[in-house]
MIKE-188534 format. One record per atom (N, C-alpha, C): residue in one letter; z, x, y. Coordinates in steps of 0.2 Angstrom, whole numbers, padded with zeros to 4 digits, always signed. Atoms other than C-alpha are relative to their C-alpha. Layout:
<sites>
aZXY...
</sites>
This chain:
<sites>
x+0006-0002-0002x+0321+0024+0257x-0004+0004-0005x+0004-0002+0008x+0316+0034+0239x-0001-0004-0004x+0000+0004+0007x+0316+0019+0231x-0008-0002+0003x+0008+0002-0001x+0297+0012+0227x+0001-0007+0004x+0000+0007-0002x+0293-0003+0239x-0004-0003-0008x+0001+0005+0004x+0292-0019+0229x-0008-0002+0004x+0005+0002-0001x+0275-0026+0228x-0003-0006+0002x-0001+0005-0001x+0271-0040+0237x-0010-0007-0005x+0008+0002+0004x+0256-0054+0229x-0006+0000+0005x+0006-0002-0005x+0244-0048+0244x-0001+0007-0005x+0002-0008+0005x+0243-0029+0234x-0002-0003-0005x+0000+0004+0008x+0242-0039+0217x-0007-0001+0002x+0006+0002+0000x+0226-0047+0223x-0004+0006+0004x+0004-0005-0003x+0220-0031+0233x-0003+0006-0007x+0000-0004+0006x+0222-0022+0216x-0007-0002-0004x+0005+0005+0005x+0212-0034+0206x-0006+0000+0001x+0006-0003-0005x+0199-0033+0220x-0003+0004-0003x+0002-0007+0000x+0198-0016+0216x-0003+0002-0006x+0001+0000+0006x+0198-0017+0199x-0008-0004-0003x+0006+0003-0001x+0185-0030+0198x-0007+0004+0002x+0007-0005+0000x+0171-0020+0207x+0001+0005-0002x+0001-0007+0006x+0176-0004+0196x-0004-0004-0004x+0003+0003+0004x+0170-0015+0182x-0004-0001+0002x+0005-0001-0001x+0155-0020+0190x-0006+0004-0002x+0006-0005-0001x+0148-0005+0194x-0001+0004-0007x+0000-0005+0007x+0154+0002+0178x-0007-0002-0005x+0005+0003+0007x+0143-0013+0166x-0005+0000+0004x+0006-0001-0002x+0129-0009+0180x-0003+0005-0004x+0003-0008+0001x+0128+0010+0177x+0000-0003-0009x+0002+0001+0009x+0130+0006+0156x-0007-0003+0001x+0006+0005-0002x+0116-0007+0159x-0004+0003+0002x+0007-0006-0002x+0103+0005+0167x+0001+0005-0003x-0001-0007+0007x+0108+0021+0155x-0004-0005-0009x+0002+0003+0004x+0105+0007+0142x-0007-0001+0001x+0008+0001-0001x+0088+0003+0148x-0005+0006+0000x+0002-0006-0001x+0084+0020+0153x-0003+0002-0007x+0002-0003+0007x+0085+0025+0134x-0002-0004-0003x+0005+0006+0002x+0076+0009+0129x-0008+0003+0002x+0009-0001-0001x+0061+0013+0140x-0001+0008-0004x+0000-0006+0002x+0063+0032+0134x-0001-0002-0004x-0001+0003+0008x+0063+0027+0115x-0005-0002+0001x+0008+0005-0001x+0048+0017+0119x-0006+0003+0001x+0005-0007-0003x+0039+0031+0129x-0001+0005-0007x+0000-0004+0002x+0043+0042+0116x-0003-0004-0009x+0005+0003+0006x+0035+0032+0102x-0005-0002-0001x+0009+0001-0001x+0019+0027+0110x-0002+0007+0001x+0004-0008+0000x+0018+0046+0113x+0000+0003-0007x+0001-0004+0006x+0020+0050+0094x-0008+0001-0003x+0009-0001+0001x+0000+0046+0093x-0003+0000+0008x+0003-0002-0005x-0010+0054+0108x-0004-0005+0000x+0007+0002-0003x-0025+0044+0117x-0005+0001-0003x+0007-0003+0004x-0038+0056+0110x+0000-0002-0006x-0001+0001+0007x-0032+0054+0095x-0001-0007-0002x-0001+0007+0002x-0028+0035+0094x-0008-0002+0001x+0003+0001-0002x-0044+0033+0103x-0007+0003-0007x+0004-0002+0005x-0055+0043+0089x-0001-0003-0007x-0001+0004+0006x-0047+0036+0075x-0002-0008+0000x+0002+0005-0001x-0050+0019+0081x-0008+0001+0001x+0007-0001+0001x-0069+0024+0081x+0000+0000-0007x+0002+0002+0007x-0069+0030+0063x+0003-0006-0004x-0003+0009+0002x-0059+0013+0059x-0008-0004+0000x+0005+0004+0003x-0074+0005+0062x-0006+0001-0004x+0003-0003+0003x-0085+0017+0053x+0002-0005-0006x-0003+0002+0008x-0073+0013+0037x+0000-0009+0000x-0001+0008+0000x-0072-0007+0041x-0008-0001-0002x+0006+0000+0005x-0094-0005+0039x+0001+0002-0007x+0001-0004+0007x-0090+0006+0023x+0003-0006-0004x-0005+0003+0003x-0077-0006+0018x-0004-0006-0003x+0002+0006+0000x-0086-0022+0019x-0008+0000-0006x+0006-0002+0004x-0101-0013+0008x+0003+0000-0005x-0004-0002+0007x-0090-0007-0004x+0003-0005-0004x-0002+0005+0000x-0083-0023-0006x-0005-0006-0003x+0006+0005+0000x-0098-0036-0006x-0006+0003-0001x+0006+0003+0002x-0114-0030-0008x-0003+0002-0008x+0000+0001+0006x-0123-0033-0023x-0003+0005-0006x+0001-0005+0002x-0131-0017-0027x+0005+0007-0004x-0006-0002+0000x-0120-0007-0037x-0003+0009+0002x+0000-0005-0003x-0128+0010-0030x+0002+0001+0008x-0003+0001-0008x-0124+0004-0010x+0007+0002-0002x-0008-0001+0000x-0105+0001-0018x+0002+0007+0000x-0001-0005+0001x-0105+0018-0024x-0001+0006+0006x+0003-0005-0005x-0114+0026-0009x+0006-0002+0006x-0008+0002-0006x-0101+0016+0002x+0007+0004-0002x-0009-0003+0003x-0085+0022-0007x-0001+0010+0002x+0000-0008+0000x-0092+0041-0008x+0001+0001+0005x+0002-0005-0010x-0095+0043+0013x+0006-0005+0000x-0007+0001-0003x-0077+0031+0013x+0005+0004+0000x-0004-0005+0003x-0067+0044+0005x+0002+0005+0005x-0002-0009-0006x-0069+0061+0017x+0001-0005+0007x+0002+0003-0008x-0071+0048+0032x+0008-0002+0002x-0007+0002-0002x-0053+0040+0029x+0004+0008+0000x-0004-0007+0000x-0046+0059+0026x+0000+0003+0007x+0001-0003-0007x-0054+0064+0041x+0004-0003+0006x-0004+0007-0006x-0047+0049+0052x+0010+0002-0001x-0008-0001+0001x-0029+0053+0045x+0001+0009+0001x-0003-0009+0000x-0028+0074+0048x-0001-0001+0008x-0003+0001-0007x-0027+0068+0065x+0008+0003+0001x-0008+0001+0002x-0009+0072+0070x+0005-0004+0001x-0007+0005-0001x+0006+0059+0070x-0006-0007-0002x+0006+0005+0002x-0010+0047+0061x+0003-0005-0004x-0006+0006+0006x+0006+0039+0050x-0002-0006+0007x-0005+0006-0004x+0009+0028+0066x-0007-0003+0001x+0008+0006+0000x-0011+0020+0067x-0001-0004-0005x-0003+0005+0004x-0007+0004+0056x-0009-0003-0004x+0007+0005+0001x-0029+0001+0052x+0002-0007-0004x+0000+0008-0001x-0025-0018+0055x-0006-0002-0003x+0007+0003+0001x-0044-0020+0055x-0003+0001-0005x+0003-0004+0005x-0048-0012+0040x+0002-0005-0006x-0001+0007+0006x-0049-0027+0026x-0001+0000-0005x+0003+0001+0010x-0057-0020+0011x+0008+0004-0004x-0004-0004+0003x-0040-0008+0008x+0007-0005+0002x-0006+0003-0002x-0022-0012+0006x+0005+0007+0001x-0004-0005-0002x-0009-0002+0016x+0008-0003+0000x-0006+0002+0002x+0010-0005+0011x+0004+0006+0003x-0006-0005-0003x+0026+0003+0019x+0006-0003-0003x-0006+0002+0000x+0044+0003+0012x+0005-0003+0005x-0006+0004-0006x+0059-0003+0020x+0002+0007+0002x+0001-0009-0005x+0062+0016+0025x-0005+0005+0004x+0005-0001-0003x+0046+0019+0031x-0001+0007-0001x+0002-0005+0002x+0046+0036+0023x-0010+0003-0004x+0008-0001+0001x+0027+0034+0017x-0003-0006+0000x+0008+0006+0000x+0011+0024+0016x-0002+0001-0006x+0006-0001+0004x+0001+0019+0001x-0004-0003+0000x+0006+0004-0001x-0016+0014+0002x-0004+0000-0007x+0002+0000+0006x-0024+0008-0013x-0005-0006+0003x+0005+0004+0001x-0042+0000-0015x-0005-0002-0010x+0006+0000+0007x-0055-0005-0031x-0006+0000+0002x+0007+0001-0002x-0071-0003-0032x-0004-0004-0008x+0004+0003+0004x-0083-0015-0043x-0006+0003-0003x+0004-0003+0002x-0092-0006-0056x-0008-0005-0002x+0003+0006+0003x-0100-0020-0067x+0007-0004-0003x-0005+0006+0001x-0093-0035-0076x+0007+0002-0002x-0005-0004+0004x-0083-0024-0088x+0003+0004+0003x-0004-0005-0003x-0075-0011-0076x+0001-0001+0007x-0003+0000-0008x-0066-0008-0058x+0003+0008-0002x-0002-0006-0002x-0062+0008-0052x+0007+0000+0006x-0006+0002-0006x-0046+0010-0042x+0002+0005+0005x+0001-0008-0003x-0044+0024-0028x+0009-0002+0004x-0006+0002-0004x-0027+0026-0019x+0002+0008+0002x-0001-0007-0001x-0018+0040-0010x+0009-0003+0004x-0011+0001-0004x+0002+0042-0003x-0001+0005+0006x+0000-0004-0007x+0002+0047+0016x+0010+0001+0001x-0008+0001-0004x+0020+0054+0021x-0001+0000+0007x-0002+0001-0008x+0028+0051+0036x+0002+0006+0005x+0000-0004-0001x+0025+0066+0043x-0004+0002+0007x+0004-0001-0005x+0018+0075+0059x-0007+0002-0002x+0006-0004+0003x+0004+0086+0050x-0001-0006-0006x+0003+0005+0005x-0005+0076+0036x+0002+0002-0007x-0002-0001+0007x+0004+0078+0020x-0002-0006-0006x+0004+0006+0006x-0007+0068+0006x-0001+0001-0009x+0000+0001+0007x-0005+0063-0011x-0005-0004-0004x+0006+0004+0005x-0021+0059-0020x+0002-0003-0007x-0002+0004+0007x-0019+0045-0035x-0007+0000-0003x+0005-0002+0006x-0031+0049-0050x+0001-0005-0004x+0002+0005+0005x-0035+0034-0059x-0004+0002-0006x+0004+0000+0008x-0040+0039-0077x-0001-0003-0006x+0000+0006+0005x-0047+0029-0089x+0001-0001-0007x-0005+0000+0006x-0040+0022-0103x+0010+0000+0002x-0005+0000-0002x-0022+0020-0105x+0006+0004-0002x-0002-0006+0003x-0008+0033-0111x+0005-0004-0005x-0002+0002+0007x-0001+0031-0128x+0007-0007+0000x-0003+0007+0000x+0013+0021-0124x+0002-0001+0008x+0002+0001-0007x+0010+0013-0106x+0007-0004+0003x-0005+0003-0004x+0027+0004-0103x+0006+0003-0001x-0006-0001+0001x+0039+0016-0106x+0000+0011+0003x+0002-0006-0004x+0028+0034-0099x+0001+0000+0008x+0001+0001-0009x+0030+0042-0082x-0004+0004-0001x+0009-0003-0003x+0014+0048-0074x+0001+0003+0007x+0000-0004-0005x+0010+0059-0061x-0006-0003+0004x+0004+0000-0003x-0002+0057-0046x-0007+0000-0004x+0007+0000+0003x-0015+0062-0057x+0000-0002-0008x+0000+0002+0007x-0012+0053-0072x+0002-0009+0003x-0002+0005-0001x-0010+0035-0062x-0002-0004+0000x+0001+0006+0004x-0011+0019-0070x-0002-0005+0007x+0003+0002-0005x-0024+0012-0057x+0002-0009+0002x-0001+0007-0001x-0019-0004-0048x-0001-0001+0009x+0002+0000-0009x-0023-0012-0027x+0009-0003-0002x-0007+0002+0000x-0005-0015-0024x-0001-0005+0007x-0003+0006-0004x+0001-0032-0016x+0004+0000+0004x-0005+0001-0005x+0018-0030-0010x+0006+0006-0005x-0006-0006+0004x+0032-0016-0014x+0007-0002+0003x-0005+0001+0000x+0049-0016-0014x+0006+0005-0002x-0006-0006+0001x+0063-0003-0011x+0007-0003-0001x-0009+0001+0002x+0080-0002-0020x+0002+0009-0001x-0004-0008+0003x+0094+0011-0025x+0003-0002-0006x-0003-0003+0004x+0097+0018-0038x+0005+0004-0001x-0003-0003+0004x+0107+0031-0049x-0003+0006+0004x+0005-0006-0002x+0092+0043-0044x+0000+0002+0009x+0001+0000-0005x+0091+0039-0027x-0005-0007+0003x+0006+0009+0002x+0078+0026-0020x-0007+0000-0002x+0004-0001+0005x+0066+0022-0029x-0004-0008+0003x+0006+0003-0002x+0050+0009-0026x-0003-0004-0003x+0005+0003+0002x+0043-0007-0034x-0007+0000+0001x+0008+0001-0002x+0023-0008-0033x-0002-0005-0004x+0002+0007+0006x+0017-0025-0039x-0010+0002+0002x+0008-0003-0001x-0002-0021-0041x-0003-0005-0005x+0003+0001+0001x-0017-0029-0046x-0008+0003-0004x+0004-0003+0003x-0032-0024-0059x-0005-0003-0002x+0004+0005+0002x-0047-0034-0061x-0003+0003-0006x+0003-0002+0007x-0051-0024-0078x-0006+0001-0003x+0008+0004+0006x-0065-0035-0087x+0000-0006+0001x-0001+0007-0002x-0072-0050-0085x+0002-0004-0004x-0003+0007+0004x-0063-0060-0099x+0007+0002+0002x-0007-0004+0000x-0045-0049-0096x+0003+0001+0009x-0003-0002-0007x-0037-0047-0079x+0008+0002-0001x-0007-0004+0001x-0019-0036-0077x+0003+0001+0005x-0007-0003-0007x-0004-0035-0067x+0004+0004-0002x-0006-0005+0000x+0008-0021-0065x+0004+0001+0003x-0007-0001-0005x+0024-0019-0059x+0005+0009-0001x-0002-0008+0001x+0026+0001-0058x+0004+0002+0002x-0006-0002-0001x+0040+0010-0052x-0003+0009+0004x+0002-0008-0004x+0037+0026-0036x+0008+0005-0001x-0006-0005-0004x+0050+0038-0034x-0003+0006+0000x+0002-0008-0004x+0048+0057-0027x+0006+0004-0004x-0005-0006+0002x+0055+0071-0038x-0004+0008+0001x+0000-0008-0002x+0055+0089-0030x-0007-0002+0007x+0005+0001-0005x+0043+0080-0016x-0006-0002-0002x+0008+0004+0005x+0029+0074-0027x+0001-0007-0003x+0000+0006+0004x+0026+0057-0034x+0000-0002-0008x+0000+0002+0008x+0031+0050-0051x+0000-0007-0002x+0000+0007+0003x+0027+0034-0057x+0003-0003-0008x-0005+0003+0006x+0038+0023-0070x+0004+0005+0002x-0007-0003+0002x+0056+0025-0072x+0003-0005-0004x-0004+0005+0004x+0067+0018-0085x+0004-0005+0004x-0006+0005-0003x+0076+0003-0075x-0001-0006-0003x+0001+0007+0003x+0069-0012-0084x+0006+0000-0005x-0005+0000+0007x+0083-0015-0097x+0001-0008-0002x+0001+0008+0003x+0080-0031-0108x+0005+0001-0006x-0004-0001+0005x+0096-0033-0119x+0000-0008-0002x-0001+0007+0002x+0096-0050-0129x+0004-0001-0005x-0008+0001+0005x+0109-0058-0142x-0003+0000-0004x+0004+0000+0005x+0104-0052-0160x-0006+0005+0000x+0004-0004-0001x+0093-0039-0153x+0002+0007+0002x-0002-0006-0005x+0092-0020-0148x-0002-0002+0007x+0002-0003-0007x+0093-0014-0132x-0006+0002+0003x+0008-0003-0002x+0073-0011-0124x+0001+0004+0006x+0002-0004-0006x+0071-0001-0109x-0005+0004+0002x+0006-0001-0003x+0055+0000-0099x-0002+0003+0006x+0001-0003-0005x+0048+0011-0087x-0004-0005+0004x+0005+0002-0005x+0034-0001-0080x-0001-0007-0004x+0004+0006+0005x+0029-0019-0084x-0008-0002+0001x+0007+0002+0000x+0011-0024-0088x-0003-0005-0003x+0002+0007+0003x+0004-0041-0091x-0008-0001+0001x+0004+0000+0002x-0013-0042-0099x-0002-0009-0001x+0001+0007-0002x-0021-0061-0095x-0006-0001-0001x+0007+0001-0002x-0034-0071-0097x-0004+0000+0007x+0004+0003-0005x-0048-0073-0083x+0000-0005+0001x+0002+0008-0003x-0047-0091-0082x+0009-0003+0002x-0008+0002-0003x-0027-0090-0079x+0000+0003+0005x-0001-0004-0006x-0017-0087-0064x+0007+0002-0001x-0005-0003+0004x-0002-0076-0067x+0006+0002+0007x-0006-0003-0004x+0013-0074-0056x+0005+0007-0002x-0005-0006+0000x+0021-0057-0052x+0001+0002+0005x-0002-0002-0007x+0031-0054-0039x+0008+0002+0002x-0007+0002-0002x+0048-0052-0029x+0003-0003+0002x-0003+0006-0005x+0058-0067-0024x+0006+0002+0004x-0006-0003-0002x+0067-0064-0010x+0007-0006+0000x-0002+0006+0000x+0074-0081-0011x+0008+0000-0005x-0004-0001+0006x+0082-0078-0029x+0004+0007-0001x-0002-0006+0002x+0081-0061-0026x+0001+0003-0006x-0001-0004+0006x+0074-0056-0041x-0008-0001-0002x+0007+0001+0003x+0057-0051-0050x+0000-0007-0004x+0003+0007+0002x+0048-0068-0054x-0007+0003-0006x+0004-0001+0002x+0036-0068-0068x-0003-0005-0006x+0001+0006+0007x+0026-0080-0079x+0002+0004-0008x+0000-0002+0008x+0030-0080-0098x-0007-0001-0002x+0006-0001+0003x+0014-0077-0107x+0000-0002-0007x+0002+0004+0006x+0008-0086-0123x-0005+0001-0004x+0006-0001+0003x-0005-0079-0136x-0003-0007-0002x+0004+0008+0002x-0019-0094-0138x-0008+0004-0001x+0008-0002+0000x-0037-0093-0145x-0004-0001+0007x+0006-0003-0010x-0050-0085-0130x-0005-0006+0000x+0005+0001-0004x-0062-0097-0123x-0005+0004-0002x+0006-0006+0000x-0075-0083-0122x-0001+0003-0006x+0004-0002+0006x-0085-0077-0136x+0001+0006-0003x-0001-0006+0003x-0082-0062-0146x+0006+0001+0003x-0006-0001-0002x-0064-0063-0141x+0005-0006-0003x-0002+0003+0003x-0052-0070-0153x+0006-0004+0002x-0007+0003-0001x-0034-0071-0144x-0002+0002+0006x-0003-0001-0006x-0028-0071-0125x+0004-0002+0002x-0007+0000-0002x-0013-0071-0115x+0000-0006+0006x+0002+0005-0004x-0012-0087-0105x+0009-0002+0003x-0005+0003-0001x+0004-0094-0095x+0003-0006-0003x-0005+0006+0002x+0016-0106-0104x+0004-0005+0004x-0004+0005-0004x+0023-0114-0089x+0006+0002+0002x-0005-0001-0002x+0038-0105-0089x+0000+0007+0002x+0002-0004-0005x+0046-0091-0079x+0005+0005-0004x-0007-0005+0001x+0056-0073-0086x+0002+0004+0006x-0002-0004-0008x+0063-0060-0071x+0004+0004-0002x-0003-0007+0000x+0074-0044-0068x+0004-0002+0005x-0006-0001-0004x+0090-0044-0059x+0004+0006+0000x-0001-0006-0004x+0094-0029-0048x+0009+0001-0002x-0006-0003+0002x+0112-0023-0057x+0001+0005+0000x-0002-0005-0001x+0120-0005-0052x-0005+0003-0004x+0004-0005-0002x+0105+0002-0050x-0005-0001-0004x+0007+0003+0004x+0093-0006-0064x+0000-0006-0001x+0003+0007+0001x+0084-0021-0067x+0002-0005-0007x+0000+0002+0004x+0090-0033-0079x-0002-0007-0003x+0001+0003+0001x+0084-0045-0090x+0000-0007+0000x-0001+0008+0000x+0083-0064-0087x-0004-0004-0004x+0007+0005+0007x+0074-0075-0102x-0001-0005+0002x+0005+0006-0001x+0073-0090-0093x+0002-0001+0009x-0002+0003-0008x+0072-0096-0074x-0004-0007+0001x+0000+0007-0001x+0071-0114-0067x-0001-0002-0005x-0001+0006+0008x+0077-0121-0084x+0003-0006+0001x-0002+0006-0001x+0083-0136-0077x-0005-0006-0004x+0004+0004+0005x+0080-0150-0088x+0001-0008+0003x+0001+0005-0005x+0075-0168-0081x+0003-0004-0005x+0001+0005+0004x+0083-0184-0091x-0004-0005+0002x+0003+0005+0000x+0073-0197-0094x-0002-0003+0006x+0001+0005-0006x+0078-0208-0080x+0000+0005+0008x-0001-0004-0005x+0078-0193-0069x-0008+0000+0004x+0009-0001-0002x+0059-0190-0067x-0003-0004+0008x+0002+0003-0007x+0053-0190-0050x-0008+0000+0001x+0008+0003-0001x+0039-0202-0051x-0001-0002+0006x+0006+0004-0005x+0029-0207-0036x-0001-0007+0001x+0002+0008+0000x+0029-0226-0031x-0008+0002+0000x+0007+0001-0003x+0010-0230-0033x-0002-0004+0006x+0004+0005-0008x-0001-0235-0018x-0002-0004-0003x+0003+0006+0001x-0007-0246-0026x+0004-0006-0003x-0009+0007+0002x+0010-0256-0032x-0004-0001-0007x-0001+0002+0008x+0014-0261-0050x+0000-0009-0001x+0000+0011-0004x+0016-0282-0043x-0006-0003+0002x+0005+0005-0001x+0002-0293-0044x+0000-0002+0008x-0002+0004-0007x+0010-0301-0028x-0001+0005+0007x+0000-0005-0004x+0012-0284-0020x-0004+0005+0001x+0006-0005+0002x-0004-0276-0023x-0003+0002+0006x+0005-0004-0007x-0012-0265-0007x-0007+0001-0004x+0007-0002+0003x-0029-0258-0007x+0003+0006+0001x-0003-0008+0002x-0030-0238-0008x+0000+0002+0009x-0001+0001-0006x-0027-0240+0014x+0007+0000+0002x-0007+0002+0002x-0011-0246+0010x+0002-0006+0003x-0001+0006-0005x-0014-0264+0018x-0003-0004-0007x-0001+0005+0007x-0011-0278+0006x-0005-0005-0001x+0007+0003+0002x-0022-0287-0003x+0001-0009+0002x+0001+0006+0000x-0028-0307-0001x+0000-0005-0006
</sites>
């Protein structure tokens, strides 16, 4: 009578039963807890910028889209000047809103707004067109921040004694409109490609590939990570790259994410075209680059060196056929 009854396969299945709707209910309740905190997270993201706010900002946005659009195009260079001046306090003003990191000004086409892969800061950088010969470059670092913490970038003219191997501060920055950036880690911690843009002068145009990082909470630009070691050669190490081109070239610099690695034409000194200009820097066709190794960039001297033989050459059958007998028109319907 103390001994356990045996279990017959009726209790088996009544267990199972039991067991079953436990689970149910259990991956219900996860499944609602998980939405729950879904739609919360969501709530609490569209509330990091209030209505009045999102609502006011999106008014001065269109202010700055007319400013922009002036500063940008029209042909007077005193309007250019008078636009830039009233664009300045107007975007400061727009962003000391609170939580103003999270309004993305979509609409806004004359500036360029870039964000890392951590989304620790914004920078905004524009140009302004002086005359043929000059561009002015304006930019600023917003952090991600609830109150408006802002890093004004000083573009000062001329360039510092040795420009590819100094670091500069805010107010000493090597003016560029930035295209696309790119976070890596380092040694230091992480640190920030800027591939930038400089319209210079009208025979000369300039790209740069700078380097952001944040020491003591402040901005510094360049850091030694470029390192070009060749056979037969010293060791180089460069803070920032900057390629000096002609106007009538087109110059690639960029980051592939393909290769995964800085892409960059080789440049070629050849007599200038334009007058009162003996030499300029023009593309040779081929491509050097920087490969991301513990924690610096390293030198590649040639990319896509693939060499074609002879019989390899991917020619084209003509539309028009090489056979008297097979000859089309330029339709691709055969002749009579």
């Amino acid at each position: 009578r103390d001994q356990p009854r045996s279990r017959g396969l009726g209790d088996v299945y009544k267990r199972q039963r039991i067991n079953c709707a436990y689970m149910k209910k259990l991956l219900i309740f996860v499944f609602c807890w998980s939405c729950s905190l879904g739609i919360f997270a969501q709530n609490t993201k569209a509330q990091t910028l209030d209505k009045i706010s999102f609502d006011q900002i999106k008014i001065a946005e269109d202010t700055l889209g007319a400013l922009g659009f002036l500063m940008v195009n029209d042909s007077l260079p005193e309007h250019r000047f008078g636009a830039c001046k009233k664009f300045i306090p107007k975007l400061v003003q727009a962003l000391k809103h609170k939580n103003s990191f999270n309004y993305d000004f979509d609409r806004l086409k004359a500036i360029s707004i870039l964000y890392p892969s951590d989304s620790t800061f914004r920078i905004i950088t524009w140009q302004l067109y002086v005359d043929k010969d000059t561009y002015h470059q304006y930019g600023a670092i917003q952090m991600n921040t609830s109150d408006l913490k802002l890093h004004r970038l000083l573009d000062r003219p001329g360039n510092p004694v040795n420009i590819e191997t100094t670091e500069l501060n805010s107010e000493q920055w090597l003016g560029a409109v930035y295209y696309n950036i790119y976070q890596f880690e380092s040694p230091e911690g992480p640190q920030y490609l800027l591939f930038g843009f400089d319209g210079k002068s009208f025979f000369s145009k300039r790209k740069i590939l700078d380097v952001l990082k944040f020491k003591n909470g402040k901005p510094v630009f360049g850091s030694p990570v470029f390192v070009k070691n060749k056979e037969n050669e010293p060791t180089t190490t460069q803070s920032r790259l900057v390629l000096d081109y002609s106007a009538e070239s087109s110059v690639k610099l960029n980051y592939d994410l393909h290769l995964e690695m800085i892409i960059f034409d080789h440049l070629t000194q050849q007599p200038s075209p334009f007058p009162g200009e003996d030499l300029t820097w023009i593309p040779d066709g081929t491509y050097e680059g920087y490969e991301l190794k513990n924690g610096v960039w390293e030198y590649q001297e040639k990319i896509f060196d693939h060499k074609y033989e002879m019989n390899e050459f991917p020619v084209p059958e003509p539309i028009l056929g090489g056979d008297r007998k097979s000859r089309k028109d330029i339709l691709g319907r055969k002749k009579n």
